[in-house]
N, C-alpha and C positions, 0 to 999 in steps of 0.2 A: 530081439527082446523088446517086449512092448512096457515100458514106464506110464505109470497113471498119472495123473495129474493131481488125482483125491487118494488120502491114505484111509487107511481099512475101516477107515468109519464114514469116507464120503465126501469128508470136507478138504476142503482147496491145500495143497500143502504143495506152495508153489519150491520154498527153500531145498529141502526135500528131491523133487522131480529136474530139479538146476543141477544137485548135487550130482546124481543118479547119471543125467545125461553126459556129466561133466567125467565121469568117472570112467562112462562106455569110448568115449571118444578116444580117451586116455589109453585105454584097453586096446582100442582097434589100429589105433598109432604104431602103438607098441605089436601086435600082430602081427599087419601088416605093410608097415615102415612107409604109410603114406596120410596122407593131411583124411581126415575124416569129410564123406559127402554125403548128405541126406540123400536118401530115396526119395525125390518130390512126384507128386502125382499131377499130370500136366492136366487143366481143365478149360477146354477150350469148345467153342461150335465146331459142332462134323456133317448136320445134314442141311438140307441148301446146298450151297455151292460147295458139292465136296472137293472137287479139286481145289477151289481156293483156299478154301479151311483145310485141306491136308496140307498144301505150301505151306499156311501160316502155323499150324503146329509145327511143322519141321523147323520153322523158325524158332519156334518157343523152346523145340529142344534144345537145339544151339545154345540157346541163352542159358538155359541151366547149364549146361554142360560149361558153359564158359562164366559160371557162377559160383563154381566148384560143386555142384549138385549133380547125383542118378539121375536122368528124368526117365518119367513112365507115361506113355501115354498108349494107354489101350487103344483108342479109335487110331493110329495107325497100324495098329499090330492085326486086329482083329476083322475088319475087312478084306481083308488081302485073302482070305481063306473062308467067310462065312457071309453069307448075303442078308446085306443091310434090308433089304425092301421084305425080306420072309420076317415074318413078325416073332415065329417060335426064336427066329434062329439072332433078329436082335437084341430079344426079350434074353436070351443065353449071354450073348456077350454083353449086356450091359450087365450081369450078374458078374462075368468075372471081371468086369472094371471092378465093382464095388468090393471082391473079394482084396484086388489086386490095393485098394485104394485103405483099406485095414492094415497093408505092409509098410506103406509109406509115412516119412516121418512127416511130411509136409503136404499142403492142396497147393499149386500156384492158379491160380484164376485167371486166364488172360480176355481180355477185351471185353466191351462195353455190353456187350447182350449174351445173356445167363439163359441158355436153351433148358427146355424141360430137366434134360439128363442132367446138365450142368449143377442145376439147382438141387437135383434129388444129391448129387454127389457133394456137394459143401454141405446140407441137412448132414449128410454120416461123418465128415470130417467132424463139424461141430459137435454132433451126438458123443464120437468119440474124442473128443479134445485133441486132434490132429490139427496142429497152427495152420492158419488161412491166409495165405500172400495174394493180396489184386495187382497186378498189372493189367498196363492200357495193351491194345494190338501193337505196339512198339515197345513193348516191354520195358516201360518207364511204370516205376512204381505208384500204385492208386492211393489217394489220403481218400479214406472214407467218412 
């Protein structure tokens, strides 16, 4: 279930969207008798050096995961079965990042340089009011 940030007239109704979330957590506790974890959307570089940058997202999952957080990171899923260098077919998976990144309660950011994709994918967080986390490549929290 997606909670908005703005109520049916637009404007900011932060009290509201606290309550809401506060109410799902409570709900899914009770469901399924375990600590509530955001779905976070892992936003890291994948072309370059992709073996490096697939190491270092593996790493970023871990960190969610030992953060109490889902993580989702499409660029490890979606190369393994669809080729990065055909333009149709990355032009495709970058789409269902972006579908995939609409489920998520959260963007996490990792490291200092924001690749094209990267950047088009915090634009739809923000668009959509999906909270925005930076971390460094050592997944030490970023002050912006």
């Amino acid at each position: 279930m997606w909670i908005d940030k703005r109520n049916a007239e637009g404007y900011s109704d932060p009290t509201t969207y606290e309550a809401m979330r506060g109410l799902m957590r409570e709900d899914l506790l009770r469901r399924y008798g375990t600590e509530y974890r955001p779905l976070v959307f892992i936003c890291s570089p994948f072309a370059g050096d992709m073996e490096k940058n697939t190491e270092r997202t593996r790493g970023y999952c871990r960190f969610a995961v030992e953060q109490n957080a889902i993580p989702l990171a499409p660029h490890l899923l979606y190369p393994q079965f669809m080729d990065e260098h055909d333009p149709d077919s990355r032009k495709l998976g970058l789409f269902f990042g972006r579908v995939l990144l609409g489920k998520c309660q959260e963007l996490w950011v990792f490291g200092d340089k924001v690749s094209e994709g990267m950047s088009y994918e915090i634009r739809k967080a923000q668009k959509h009011n999906i909270p925005i986390k930076y971390f460094t490549e050592e997944c030490e929290v970023k002050t912006l």
